[in-house]
C-alpha positions, 0 to 999 in steps of 0.5 A: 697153743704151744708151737713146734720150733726146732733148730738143727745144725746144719751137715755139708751136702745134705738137704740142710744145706740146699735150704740154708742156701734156698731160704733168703732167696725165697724170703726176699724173691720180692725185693729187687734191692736184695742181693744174693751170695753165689751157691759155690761160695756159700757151699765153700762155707758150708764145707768149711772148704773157704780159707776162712775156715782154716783157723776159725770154726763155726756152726750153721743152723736152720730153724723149722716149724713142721719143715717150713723154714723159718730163719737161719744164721751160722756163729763162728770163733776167729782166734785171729780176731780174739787175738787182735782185739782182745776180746772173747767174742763170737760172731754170727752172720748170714741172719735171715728170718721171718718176722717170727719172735719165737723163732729168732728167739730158739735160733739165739739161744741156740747160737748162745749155747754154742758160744759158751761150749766154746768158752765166749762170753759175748756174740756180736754180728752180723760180722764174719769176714769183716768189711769185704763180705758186709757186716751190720744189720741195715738200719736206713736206705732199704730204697737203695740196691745192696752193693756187692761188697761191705754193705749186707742187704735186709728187711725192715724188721730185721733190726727190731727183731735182734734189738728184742733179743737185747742186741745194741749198737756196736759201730755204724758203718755207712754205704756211700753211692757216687753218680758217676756223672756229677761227681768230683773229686776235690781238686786236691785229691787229684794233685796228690794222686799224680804226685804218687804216680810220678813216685813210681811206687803205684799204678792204675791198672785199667780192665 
């Protein structure tokens, strides 16, 4: 039986937006290790109101199946990193899907056929505001809570799916957690601190 997927950008301040925003919460409401974006900061996006969007352009999408949704996922042209890296690449990020095939495969295309309009030949991901908003699929260490910071959160599947599509691996970026109360820094480490404090040119500020 053939199946009713559909796939819809989505328009700022419509119900679209509510459910792009909605979505992951309720995909992941059973893990703890999952954490989410703020509603502001995602609508910012959404809005095109965030400082990022004054040079790049991009498009967000919902994929339904008789309302329900089943994945989502914007795609983004950064002039400033085709311009530094030389390449004609788009980039895609917030992915959340179900462990859906089909659906994550009408997504794709769809975020393909957007690339080439606008005139890229390669989509890489997840990647859109580099290192600060966490880039990559995680692949191990699913036990661990997603730090606030460089390193995105999501289920298991996640990298088979894309790997489906025929997505490789580009880099691999690594998280790190220190025990605040075994850890140590080498002895060396701290020597050369102090010497760039007595310089005078950094200072620790203290909250």
């Amino acid at each position: 039986m053939s199946r009713h997927i559909e796939v819809a950008a989505v328009e700022p301040r419509s119900r679209a937006e509510r459910q792009f925003i909605e979505f992951p919460k309720r995909l992941h409401r059973d893990c703890p290790q999952w954490v989410p974006w703020f509603d502001l900061d995602m609508r910012a996006l959404i809005r095109r109101r965030h400082p990022y969007f004054g040079q790049a352009s991009g498009e967000f999408f919902l994929v339904r199946e008789h309302g329900r949704i089943l994945a989502r996922a914007c795609v983004t042209k950064n002039p400033a990193y085709i311009g530094q890296h030389r390449t004609s690449c788009a980039h895609f990020y917030f992915f959340d899907a179900e462990d859906d095939r089909d659906a994550v495969e009408a997504l794709f295309d769809t975020i393909r056929g957007w690339a080439r309009g606008q005139g890229l030949a390669m989509l890489r991901g997840p990647m859109l505001l580099g290192g600060a908003s966490g880039s990559g699929v995680l692949v191990r260490g699913f036990e661990h809570t997603a730090a606030m910071t460089m390193m995105p959160y999501n289920r298991a599947y996640y990298s088979g799916l894309l790997e489906g599509l025929g997505f490789r691996k580009h880099v691999d970026l690594y998280s790190m957690d220190l025990p605040p109360g075994s850890f140590r820094l080498p002895e060396r480490i701290g020597t050369v601190a102090e010497k760039v404090l007595e310089r005078g040119r950094f200072e620790v500020l203290i909250f």
